[in-house]
C-alpha positions in Angstrom: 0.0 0.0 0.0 1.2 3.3 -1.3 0.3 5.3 2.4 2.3 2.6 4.3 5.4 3.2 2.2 5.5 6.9 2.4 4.9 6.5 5.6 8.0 4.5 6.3 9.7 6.6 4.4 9.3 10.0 6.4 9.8 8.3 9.2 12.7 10.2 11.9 15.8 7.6 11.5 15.6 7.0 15.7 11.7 6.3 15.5 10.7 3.6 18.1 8.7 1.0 17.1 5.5 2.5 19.0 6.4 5.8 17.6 6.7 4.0 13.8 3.2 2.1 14.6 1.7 5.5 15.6 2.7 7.2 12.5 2.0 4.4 9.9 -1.6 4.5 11.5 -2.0 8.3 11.7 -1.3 8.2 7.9 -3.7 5.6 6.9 -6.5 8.0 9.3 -5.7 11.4 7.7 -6.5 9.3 4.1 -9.9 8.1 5.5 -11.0 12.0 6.8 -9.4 13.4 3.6 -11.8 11.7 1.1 -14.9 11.2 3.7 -14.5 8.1 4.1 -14.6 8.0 8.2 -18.4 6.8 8.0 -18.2 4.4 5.4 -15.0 2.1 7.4 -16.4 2.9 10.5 -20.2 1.4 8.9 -18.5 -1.4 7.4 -15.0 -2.3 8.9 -14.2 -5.1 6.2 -13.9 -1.7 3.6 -10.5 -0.7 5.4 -7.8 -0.7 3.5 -5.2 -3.1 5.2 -1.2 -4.4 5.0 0.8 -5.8 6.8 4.8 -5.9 7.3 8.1 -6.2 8.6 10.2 -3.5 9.0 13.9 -3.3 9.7 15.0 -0.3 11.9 18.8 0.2 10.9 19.7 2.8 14.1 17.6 0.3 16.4 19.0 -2.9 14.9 15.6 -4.4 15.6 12.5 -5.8 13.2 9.2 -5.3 13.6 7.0 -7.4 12.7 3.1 -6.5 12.1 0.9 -9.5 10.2 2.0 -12.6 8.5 5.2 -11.1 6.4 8.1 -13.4 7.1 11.8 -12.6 8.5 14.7 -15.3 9.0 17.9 -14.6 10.9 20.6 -16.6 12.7 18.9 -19.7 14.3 15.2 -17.4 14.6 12.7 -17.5 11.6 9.2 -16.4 12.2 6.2 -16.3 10.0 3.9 -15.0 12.2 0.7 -16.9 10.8 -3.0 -16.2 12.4 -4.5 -19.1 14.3 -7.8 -17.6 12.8 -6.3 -18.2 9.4 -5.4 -21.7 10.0 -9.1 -22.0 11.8 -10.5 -21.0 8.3 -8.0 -23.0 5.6 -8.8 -26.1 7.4 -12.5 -25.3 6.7 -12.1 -24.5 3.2 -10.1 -27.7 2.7 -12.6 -29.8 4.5 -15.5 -28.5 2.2 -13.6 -28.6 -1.2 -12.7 -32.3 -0.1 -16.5 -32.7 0.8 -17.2 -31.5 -3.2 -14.5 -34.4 -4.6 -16.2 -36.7 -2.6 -19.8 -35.5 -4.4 -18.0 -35.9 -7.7 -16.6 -32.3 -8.6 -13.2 -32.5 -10.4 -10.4 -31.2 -9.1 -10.3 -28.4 -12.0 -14.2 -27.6 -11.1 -12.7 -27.1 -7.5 -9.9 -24.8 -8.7 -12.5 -22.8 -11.0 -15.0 -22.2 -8.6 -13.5 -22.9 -5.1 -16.6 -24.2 -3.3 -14.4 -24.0 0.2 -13.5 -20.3 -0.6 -17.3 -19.9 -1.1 -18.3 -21.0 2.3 -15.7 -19.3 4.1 -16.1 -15.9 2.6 -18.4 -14.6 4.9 -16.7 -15.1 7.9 -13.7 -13.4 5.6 -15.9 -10.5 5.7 -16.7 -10.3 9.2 -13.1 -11.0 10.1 -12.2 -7.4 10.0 -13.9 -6.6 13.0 -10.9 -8.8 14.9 -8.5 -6.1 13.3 -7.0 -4.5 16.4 -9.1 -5.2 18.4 -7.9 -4.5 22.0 -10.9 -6.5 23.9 -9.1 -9.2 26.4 -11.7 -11.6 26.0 -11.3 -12.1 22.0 -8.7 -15.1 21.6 -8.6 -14.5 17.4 -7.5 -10.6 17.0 -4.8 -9.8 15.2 -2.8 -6.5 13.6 -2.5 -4.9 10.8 -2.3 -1.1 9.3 -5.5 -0.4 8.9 -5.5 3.0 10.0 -7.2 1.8 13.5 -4.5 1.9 16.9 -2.2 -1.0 16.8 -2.1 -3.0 20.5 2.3 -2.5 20.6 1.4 -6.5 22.7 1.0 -7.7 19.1 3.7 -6.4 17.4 7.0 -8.9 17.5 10.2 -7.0 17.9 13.3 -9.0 17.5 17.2 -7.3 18.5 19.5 -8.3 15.4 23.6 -8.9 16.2 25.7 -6.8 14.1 26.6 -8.4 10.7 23.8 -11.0 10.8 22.6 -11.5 7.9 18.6 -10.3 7.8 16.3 -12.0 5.4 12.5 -10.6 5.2 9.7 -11.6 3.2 6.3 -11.5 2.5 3.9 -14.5 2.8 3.8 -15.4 -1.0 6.5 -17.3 0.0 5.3 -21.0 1.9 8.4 -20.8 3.7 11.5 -18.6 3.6 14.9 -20.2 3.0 18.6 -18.7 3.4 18.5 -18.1 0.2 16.0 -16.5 -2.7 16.5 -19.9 -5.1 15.9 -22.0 -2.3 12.6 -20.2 -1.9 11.8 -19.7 -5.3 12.7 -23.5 -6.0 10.1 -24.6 -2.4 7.1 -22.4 -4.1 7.4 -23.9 -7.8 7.2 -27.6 -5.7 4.2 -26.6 -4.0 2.5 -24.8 -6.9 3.0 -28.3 -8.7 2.1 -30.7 -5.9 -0.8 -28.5 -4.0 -2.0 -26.0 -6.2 -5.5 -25.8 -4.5 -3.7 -24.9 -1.3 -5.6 -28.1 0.8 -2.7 -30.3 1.6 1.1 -29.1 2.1 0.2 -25.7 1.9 -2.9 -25.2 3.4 -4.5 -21.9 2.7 -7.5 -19.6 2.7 -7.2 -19.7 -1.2 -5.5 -21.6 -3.9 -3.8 -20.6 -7.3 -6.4 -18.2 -8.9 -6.8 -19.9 -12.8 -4.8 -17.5 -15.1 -2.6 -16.4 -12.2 1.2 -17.9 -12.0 1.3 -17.8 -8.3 -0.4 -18.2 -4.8 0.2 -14.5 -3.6 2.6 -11.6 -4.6 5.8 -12.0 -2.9 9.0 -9.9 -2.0 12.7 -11.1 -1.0 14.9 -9.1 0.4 18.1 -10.3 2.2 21.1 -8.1 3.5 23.5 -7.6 6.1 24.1 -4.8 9.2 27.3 -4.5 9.8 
């Protein structure tokens, strides 16, 4: 998202990472009240516009980690995946195996996606989990979304000078030490699972026309 980059981008070089989660937010608010759109996300919370990320703070030595992006250093690697989103990819597995078992091909499955059918409305409803702060609700979550972030769900890691730092997005399955390695994992799954039900259980498969699961980034360097 456009605001979430410019946003990191202005950010003071010292910023802490309440101080970056504060700011990222603020910017994603001043968009909503800008265009009048304060009524309309506050009416229907599933209209906010939402990212997630891992961000590297190079005078703090640390990564911050908001959603289900990936990082990998030393002996720590962290994907960061919802329980909620496991919850739900096990139900649309369970119903597109339910439709092979009624006689629907497997292309018919990855056409139409029966399982992504009957989990869509709770997909819809899932926003009003976004940073929410009540203590009762086991399945909230963060994410920009212009909403305050709870700095309890944000995962801050302290990097050693000169480790190598590899972050990622979730369009990668799994993140190895290196970008062929990753690549090589994906193009495995993408032949063995591509309906996401199995190996790489997901809340969607590989969209028909589409070369991929999910857009993904790589980015590995080193602090010295």
């Amino acid at each position: 998202m456009e605001i979430v980059c410019e946003a990191i981008a202005a950010l003071p070089p010292e910023a802490t990472m309440h101080e970056a989660m504060e700011h990222i937010t603020s910017a994603i608010a001043r968009f909503y009240r800008a265009n009048g759109l304060e009524m309309e996300i506050k009416a229907s919370p599933n209209k906010r516009f939402v990212a997630n990320g891992v961000i590297y703070s190079i005078s703090r030595r640390e990564i911050w980690q908001i959603g289900d992006c990936q990082l990998r250093y030393a002996d720590t690697y962290s994907r960061n995946e919802k329980e909620i989103d496991l919850i739900m990819s096990r139900a649309r597995a369970a119903m597109n195996e339910a439709a092979l078992a009624s006689g629907m091909t497997r292309e018919e499955i990855m056409r139409d996606d029966p399982g992504r059918t009957f989990i869509r409305p709770f997909l819809e409803r899932q926003a009003l989990l976004q940073n929410n702060h009540a203590t009762e609700l086991q399945y909230s979550f963060p994410v920009f979304d212009g909403t305050p972030i709870g700095p309890t769900k944000v995962k801050v890691f302290t990097v050693p000078a000169g480790t190598e730092v590899i972050l990622a997005s979730d369009g990668y399955p799994e993140v190895f030490p290196t970008l062929a390695q990753s690549e090589t994992h994906l193009h495995r799954l993408l032949d063995s699972d591509p309906m996401c039900m199995h190996e790489n259980i997901s809340t969607k498969g590989i969209i028909p026309g589409n070369l991929s699961f999910d857009d993904r980034a790589y980015i590995r360097f080193t602090h010295h």
